[in-house]
Residue, then its C-alpha position, 0 to 999 in steps of 0.5 A: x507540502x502535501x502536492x508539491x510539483x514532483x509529486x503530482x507529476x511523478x510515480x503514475x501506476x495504475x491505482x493511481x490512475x484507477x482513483x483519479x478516474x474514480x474520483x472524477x468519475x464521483x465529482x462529476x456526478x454529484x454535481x450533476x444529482x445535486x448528491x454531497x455524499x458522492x462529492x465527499x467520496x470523490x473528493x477522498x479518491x481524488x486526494x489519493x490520486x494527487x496526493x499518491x496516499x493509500x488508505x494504509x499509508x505507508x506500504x501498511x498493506x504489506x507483508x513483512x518477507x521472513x529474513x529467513x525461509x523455513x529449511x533455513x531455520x531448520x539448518x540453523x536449528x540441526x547441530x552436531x553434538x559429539x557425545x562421550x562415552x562414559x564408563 
């Protein structure tokens, strides 16, 4: 299940927090301006902040670390040859 108890309750971070109020902050108001499309926004903050999603899902937004820097692949790439002389 999507909001199970472990995870309403654990991993708080900022973002989470920051859309949560977000979220409440958007319900609250359309309620009191009689505005649907501010409820179907909060709505959307709010089912992040319970729900712990992203908009990119599962770690989308990052960036893949190359497995090897770029003096790295220059050492890997610089290979002693032994040459023959050839009369």
């Amino acid at each position: 299940m999507i909001f199970s108890k472990e995870r309403l309750m654990s991993n708080w971070h900022l973002m989470r927090i920051v859309r949560l109020a977000i979220g409440l902050y958007m319900a609250v108001g359309a309620v009191y301006m009689k505005e649907w499309m501010f409820g179907v926004m909060g709505a959307f903050f709010l089912y992040q902040a319970l729900a712990d999603a992203t908009c990119c899902g599962a770690g989308g937004c990052n960036t893949r670390t190359p497995r090897q820097t770029y003096r790295q692949q220059k050492q890997a790439q610089e290979v002693d040859v032994d040459y023959e002389e050839i009369k």
